[in-house]
Steps between C-alpha positions, in 0.01 A plus 500: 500500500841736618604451119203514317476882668863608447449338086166743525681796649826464286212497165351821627826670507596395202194563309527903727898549370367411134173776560734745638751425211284562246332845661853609558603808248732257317221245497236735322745627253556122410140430473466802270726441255390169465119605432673716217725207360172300462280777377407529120454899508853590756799475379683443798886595335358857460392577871674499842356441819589618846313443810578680795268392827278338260450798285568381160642769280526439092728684259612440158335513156192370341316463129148579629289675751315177506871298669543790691152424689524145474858505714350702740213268520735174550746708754132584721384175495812313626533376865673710727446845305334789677602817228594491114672813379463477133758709321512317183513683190326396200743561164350342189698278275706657238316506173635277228727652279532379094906583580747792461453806284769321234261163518239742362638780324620127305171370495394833356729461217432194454103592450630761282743309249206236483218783419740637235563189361119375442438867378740432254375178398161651504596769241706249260239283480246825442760564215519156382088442466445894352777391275283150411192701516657733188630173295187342544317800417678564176496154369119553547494793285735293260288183473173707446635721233653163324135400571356781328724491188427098505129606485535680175484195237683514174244557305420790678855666483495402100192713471618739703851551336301492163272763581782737604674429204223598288430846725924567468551703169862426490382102460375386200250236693390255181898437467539378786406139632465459910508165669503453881582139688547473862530872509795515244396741231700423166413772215556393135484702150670809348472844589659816317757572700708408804333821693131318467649133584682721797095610600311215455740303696478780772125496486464115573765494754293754716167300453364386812539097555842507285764295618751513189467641155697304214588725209494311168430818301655581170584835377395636106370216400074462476351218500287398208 
């Protein structure tokens, strides 16, 4: 019964050195740093704690008004603390920076050199389709004036040269033969002199239609 008292006694004494332990200054500070080691809010390497006759003061640097609180929260609830004496100061984080003034005064050149060089890509290829734009636009104008003289049959450019011939007085009209194949005009006979062959070969060169004109006039000699 003697021991089972003494074990009882030497448990209470034990169990008042660990109370009185933990309440001491040291104690509390220990218990407060270690609510801010496990807390997902405090950063416990940014703030310092001192407690002097259980008055737990905090100093140091925080992110947010929101950690400041919450530290002062954790330090009041802990065992042992009568005062907190909050003299944390809240300093944001440093906003990102996209690097030195050389990273972007490069970065700007680089933007620049790149705009220059699709500008100029842009305005060769401007150049190249206005230049395709033209070709294409004058073989149009080719193809439908080929078109047009294509339209004009021979027949039609025999008449025609023959009726010119006959409204020319320097062309003696009935001498004259006029024969037209795939737009080749080939003009046969005699005229007086070299001066009308000169005309009438003038006059069906210029008809409309006329691709070629052979000349297989003869000069002072009629025919019968």
């Amino acid at each position: 019964m003697r021991r089972s008292l003494i074990a009882l006694l030497g448990s209470a004494v034990v169990a008042i050195f660990a109370v009185g332990c933990a309440q001491s200054d040291a104690g509390v500070t220990t218990n407060v740093k270690t609510k801010f080691a496990t807390d997902s809010i405090v950063k416990a390497r940014q703030i310092d704690v001192d407690t002097k006759d259980h008055v737990v003061t905090l100093s140091g640097e925080v992110d947010s008004d929101i950690a400041k609180d919450r530290a002062a929260l954790l330090a009041r609830e802990t065992d042992g603390v009568k005062d907190v004496v909050n003299n944390l100061r809240v300093t944001p984080p440093a906003a990102p920076t996209s690097g030195t003034l050389e990273d972007r005064a490069r970065d700007l050149g680089d933007s620049a050199a790149e705009f220059g060089k699709k500008t100029g890509e842009a305005a060769k290829d401007l150049g190249r389709d206005t230049a395709n734009l033209a070709r294409e636009g004058a073989d149009k104008a080719k193809n439908a004036a080929t078109a047009g003289a294509e339209a004009v049959t021979d027949a039609a450019i025999t008449t025609a040269i023959k009726s010119r011939f006959i409204g020319n007085d320097k062309i003696t009209a009935s001498d004259i033969s006029v024969d037209t194949t795939d737009h080749v005009v080939t003009l046969t006979g005699s005229v007086a002199s070299a001066a009308e062959r000169a005309e009438a070969v003038r006059v069906a060169r210029s008809t409309d239609g006329v691709h070629q004109v052979r000349d297989r006039l003869t000069v002072g000699k009629r025919a019968k």
